[in-house]
N, C-alpha and C positions, 0 to 999 in steps of 0.2 A: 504494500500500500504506500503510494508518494507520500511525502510530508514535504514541508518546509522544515530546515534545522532549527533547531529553538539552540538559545545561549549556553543552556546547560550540554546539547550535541555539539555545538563549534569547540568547548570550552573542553569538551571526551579527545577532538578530532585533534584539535594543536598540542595536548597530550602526547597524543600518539604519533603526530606528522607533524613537527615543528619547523618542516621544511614547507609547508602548504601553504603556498600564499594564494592560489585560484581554488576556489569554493565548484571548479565546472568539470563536469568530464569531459576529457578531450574527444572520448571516439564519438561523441549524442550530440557533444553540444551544450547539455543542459545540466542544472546545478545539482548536487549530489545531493540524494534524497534521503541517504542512509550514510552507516558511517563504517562498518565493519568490510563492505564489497570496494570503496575508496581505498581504503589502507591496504585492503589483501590485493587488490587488482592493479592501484594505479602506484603507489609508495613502498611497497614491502621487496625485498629481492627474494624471498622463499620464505616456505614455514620458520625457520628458525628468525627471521628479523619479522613475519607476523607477529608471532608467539612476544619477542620483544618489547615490540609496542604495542601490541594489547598489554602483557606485563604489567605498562606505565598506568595502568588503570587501575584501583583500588580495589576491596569487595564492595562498598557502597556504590560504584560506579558501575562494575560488575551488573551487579543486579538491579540497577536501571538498564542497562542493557537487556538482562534476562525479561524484564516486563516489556521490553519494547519488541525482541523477539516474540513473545507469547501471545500480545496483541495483535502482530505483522504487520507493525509501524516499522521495523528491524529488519531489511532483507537478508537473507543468506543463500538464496537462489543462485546468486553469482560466483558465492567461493569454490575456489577447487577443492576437491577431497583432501588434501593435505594442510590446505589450513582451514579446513571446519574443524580436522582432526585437533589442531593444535589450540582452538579455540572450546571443544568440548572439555577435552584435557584441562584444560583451566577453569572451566567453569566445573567441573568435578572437586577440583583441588580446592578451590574456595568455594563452590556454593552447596556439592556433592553432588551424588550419584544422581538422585532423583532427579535433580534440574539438569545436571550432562543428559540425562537421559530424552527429557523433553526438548530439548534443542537436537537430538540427533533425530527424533521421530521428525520434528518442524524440517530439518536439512532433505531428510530424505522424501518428504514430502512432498519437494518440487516445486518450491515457491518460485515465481517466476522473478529474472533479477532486474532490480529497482533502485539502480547507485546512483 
């Protein structure tokens, strides 16, 4: 589902992409609707430097993500298998199994991608 970023997602996004000064994707055109397919698709050089800057996120920040996933304000349509893998991992580690678990039913479920 599109959104407009609100202060609290730009404030996740430069977290994690302090290199980010266009708010647009380049291959659409249009401004990034989500925050987790920006970082793994246009910023990241592989799961390990995903995994890094998602890292820079807290567990309070975590789990504003995990609600934003659960409502499908939060694409994940876009990532590749290896860093959804490294994004579940993390949500395991800080929020547990049961919420890894519902983010990997939401992945495999085929959300269509929305960055």
């Amino acid at each position: 589902m599109p959104r407009e970023l609100s202060q609290r997602d730009l404030s996740l996004l430069s977290r994690m992409v302090p290199e980010c000064g266009d708010l647009t994707c380049e291959s659409s055109g249009l401004p990034f609707r989500s925050l987790l397919p920006p970082v793994s698709n246009h910023f990241s050089a592989g799961p390990d430097d995903f995994g890094e800057r998602i890292g820079r996120l807290d567990r309070e920040d975590l789990v504003y993500l995990l609600d934003l996933i659960r409502d499908g304000s939060e694409s994940l349509g876009c990532l590749p298998p290896e860093n959804a893998s490294v994004l579940i991992d993390m949500i395991a580690r800080q929020l547990g199994t049961g919420a890894a678990a519902e983010v990997l039913e939401i992945y495999e479920s085929g959300h269509a991608c929305d960055d």
